[in-house]
Phi, psi and omega in degrees: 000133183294154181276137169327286172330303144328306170322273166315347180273319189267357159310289224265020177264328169296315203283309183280342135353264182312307189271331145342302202262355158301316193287292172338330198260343181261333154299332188273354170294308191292349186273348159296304188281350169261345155007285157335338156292141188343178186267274169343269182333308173271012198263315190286328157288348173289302170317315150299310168330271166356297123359270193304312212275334195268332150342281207296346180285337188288308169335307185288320168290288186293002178260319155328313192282284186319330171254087329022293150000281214289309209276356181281291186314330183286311199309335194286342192274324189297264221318325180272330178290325162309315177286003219240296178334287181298333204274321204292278157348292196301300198292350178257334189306289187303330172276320167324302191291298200280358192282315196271329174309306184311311201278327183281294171358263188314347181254355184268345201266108160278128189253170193258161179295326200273328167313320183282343190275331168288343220249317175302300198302335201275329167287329174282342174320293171316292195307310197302311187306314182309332167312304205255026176228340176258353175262012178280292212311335193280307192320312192307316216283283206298317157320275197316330185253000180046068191234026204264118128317112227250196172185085184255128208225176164277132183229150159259129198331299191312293173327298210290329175279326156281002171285292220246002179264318175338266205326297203313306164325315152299314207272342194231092163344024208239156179245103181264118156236098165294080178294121197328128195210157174321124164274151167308187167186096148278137175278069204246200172234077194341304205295294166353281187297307213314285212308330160297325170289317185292312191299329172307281232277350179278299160327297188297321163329311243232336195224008175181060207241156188207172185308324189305310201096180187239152217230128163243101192235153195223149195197132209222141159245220175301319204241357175218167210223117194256090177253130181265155144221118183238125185263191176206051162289221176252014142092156167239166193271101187354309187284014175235349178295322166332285206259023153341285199257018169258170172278168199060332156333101174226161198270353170246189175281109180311338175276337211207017183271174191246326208261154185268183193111163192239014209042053173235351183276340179271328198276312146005270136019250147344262185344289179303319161328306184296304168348306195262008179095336130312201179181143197247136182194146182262117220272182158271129167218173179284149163074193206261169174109195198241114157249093199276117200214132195236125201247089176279121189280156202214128180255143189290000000 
C-alpha cells in the first residue's frame, strides 16, 4: 500500500492528466477553427502546446519515478517486517519450547534436589532471555519515539570499562584486550554505554571472533571520546554494510541462521549512542574482521 503522500501526489498527477489533456483538445479544436488566421497566431499556439506537453511529460516522468520509489521502500519494509517475523518467532518460540521442557520434566519426573534446582536455573535462565527480547522490542519503540530515559552521570572510562570486560568474560568464551589509555571521565549514562558496549562485544563473539580476541581500544581528540571494539573474523561485505543499522536486518537467512538475535541490536545500538550525544559507525579497517566505533562528546 502507498504511503499518503504518495497517494496524494499520484491523485493529483492523475487530475492533471486529465484536465491536460482537455485543455489540449479544446486548443486543437479552436486552432482548427481558426485556420483562417495569421500564421503569426497559429505559430504561437503550437508553442504553447508544446510548452505544455513537455511540463507535463517532465511531470509524468517524475511521478513515475516518485512511484517506483514509494514501491521499491514498501518492499524493503514488507521484508524487514518478514525478517522481524521469522526472527521474532524463532527467538520467543525456542525458550518458551524449552521453558516448558524443563518444567514438565521436573513434574513428570522424580528428581533428586540437586537435578531440580539446575532443571529450575535453566528455566529461569530461558524466561530472563524472553524477557530481555521484549524489552529489545520496547527499547527499539521508545527510541523510535525519542522517549529513552537517561540517567546521567559521571563515569570513569577506564573503571567502567574493566567492569565491564569482567563480566562479558564470564558470559562469553571470548578474550577482550584493552589497550592502555589516559583515563576519562564522561558525563554519560552508564546502562546506556553498558548496552552498547555489550552489543558489540556479543556481536564480534558471536559473528568474528577468533584465536586474536577482541581488541578495545579508547582514544580522544578535542571534542570526542573514541571507543573501537574490533574482531578479526571475516569481516562484513561490502553490499551489506548499508543495512547494519536498520531495524530487522540481519546478514544471515532467517530460515536457515545458526546464531540468536532479532535484528535489533545495531539499530538500538546507534540510537542509543545518538541518545547520549554520539553516534556508532563501522570503521575501514587493514586485514580482516569488523570495527565498530562509537564516539561519545566529552567535556576536558
Amino acid at each position: 500500500m502507498l504511503k499518503k503522500p504518495t497517494t496524494v501526489f499520484v491523485y493529483l498527477l492523475g487530475a492533471y492528466v486529465l484536465i491536460q489533456f482537455l485543455w489540449w483538445g479544446y486548443h486543437l479544436i479552436d486552432l482548427t477553427r481558426s485556420a483562417h488566421h495569421a500564421d503569426n497566431s497559429i505559430a504561437k499556439r503550437i508553442v504553447m502546446i508544446i510548452g505544455e506537453g513537455t511540463v507535463f511529460l517532465i511531470l509524468l516522468l517524475f511521478g513515475l519515478w516518485k512511484i517506483k520509489r514509494s514501491i521499491k521502500k514498501e518492499i524493503q519494509v514488507a521484508r524487514q517486517q518478514n525478517n522481524f517475523m521469522l526472527s521474532v518467532t524463532h527467538e520467543l518460540k525456542t525458550p518458551l519450547a524449552a521453558t516448558k521442557l524443563y518444567l514438565q520434566t521436573i513434574q513428570k519426573h522424580k528428581l533428586n534436589e540437586e537435578k531440580q534446582q539446575e532443571l529450575i536455573q535453566k528455566a529461569l535462565d530461558e524466561s530472563n532471555r524472553l524477557e530481555n527480547l521484549v524489552e529489545q522490542i520496547l527499547t527499539a519503540s521508545r527510541l523510535e519515539q525519542q522517549a529513552m530515559p537517561r540517567l546521567i552521570t559521571s563515569v570513569s572510562l577506564k573503571t567502567f570499562l574493566a567492569n565491564l570486560i569482567s563480566i562479558q568474560e564470564k558470559r562469553f568464551p571470548v578474550t577482550l584486550h584493552m589497550h592502555e589509555f589516559e583515563d576519562i571521565y564522561l558525563e554519560t549514562d552508564p546502562q546506556i554505554l553498558t548496552y552498547i558496549l555489550n552489543n558489540l562485544i556479543e556481536n564480534a563473539y558471536k559473528y568474528g571472533y577468533t584465536d586474536q580476541g577482541v581488541d578495545i581500544t579508547v582514544a580522544k581528540d578535542e571534542f570526542y571520546v573514541s571507543i573501537q571494539v574490533r574482531d578479526y573474523g571475516k569481516g562484513i561485505p561490502p553490499d551489506l554494510q548499508d543495512l547494519l543499522f536498520k531495524k530487522f536486518n540481519r546478514l544471515e537467512n532467517e530460515e536457515t541462521r545458526t546464531t540468536k538475535g532479532t535484528g535489533l541490536g545495531l539499530f538500538i545500538a546507534r540510537e542509543s549512542a545518538r541518545t547520549l550525544g554520539g553516534n556508532l559507525s563501522l570503521m575501514k579497517v587493514d586485514g580482516p574482521g569488523a570495527c565498530f566505533e562509537i564516539q561519545m562528546p566529552y567535556d576536558k
